[in-house]
C-alpha positions, 0 to 999 in steps of 0.5 A, spaced: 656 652 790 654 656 783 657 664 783 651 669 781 653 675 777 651 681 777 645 684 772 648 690 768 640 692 766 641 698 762 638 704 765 632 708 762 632 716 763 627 720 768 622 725 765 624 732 770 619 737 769 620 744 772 615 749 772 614 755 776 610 762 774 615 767 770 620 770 774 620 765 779 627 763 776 626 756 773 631 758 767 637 760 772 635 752 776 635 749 769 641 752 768 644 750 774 641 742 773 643 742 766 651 742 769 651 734 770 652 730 764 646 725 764 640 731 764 639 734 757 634 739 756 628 738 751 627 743 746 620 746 746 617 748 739 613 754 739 609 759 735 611 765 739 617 770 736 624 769 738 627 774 743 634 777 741 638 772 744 635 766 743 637 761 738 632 756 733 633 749 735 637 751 742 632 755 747 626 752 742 624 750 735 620 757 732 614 754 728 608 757 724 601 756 727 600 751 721 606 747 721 605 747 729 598 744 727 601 739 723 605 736 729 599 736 733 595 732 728 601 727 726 602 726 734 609 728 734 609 731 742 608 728 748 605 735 751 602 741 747 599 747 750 597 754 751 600 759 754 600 768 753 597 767 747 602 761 744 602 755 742 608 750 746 609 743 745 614 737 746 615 733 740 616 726 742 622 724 737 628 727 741 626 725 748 624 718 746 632 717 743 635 721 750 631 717 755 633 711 750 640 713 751 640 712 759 639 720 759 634 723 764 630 729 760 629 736 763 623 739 762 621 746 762 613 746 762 607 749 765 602 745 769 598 744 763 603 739 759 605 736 766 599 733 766 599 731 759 606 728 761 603 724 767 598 722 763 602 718 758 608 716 763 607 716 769 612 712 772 617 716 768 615 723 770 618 727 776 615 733 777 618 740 781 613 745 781 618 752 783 615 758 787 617 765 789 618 768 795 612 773 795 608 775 790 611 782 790 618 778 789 616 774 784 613 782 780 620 784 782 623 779 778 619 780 772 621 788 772 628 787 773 629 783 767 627 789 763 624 786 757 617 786 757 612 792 757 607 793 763 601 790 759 606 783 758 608 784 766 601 785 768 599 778 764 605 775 767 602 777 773 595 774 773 598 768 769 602 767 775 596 766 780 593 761 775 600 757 774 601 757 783 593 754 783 596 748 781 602 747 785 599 741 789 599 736 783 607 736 784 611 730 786 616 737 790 615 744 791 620 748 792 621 756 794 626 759 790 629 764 795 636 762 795 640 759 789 645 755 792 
């Protein structure tokens, strides 16, 4: 009787993608996920200004609009968008090694480059969309951080709207009432 072995195929890692309105607390979950060894954040690049506690090439890659422009037309993200006035996008490179290396990556995106996302890598994409237990909580949230002026809530607010419209094109959706 022949013994059959078992096959070691390497493991290729998932695109997790996060979204959610700002405030909806996506940052204090991703946090939470990014506890476990084999999930790793992708680095956003965008053309917004640093906030103080925010790190080049940690919380995102900081760029001009010109040098942000030259990766678009070099193709070198998977998604780009957007977003309160700036421009954000994934590049391609790092996730590509990551995903290679058996990592899944996390992503924290809007509905825009989830789409984007879906279109190219469908069957490696996972999708969570995170709501606020009420729009009043999810304001709350937004004036209790204490970082940006009413005009920017006001924005946040109405981008908020926008954002939950799309819930439904999420593989899960879930209310953010309850950390743990």
């Amino acid at each position: 009787m022949n013994k059959i072995l078992p096959v070691q195929l390497p493991r290729r890692g998932l695109l997790f993608v996060l979204s959610s309105p700002s405030g909806a607390g996506k940052t204090t979950i991703a946090k939470e996920l990014l506890r476990e060894p084999d999930i790793k954040m992708s680095v956003s690049v965008t053309t917004r200004a640093a906030r103080r506690q925010e790190v080049n090439g940690v919380d995102y890659t900081f760029l001009d609009e010109s040098a942000f422009e030259r990766m678009v037309q070099d193709g070198e993200f998977l998604e780009h968008a957007k977003v309160f006035g700036h421009r954000y996008g994934t590049p391609r490179q790092p996730v590509e090694a990551l995903l290679a290396a058996g990592k899944d990556v996390l992503f924290d995106i809007d509905w825009q480059g989830t789409q984007q996302l879906k279109q190219s890598a469908r069957d490696s994409v996972v999708s969570v969309f995170l709501l606020p237990p009420s729009i009043g909580e999810l304001e709350r949230r937004l004036r209790s951080r204490a970082q940006d002026s009413e005009e920017v809530v006001q924005r946040r607010m109405l981008g908020a709207q926008e954002e939950i419209r799309h819930w439904a094109e999420y593989d899960y959706v879930l209310i953010n009432d309850d950390l743990d």
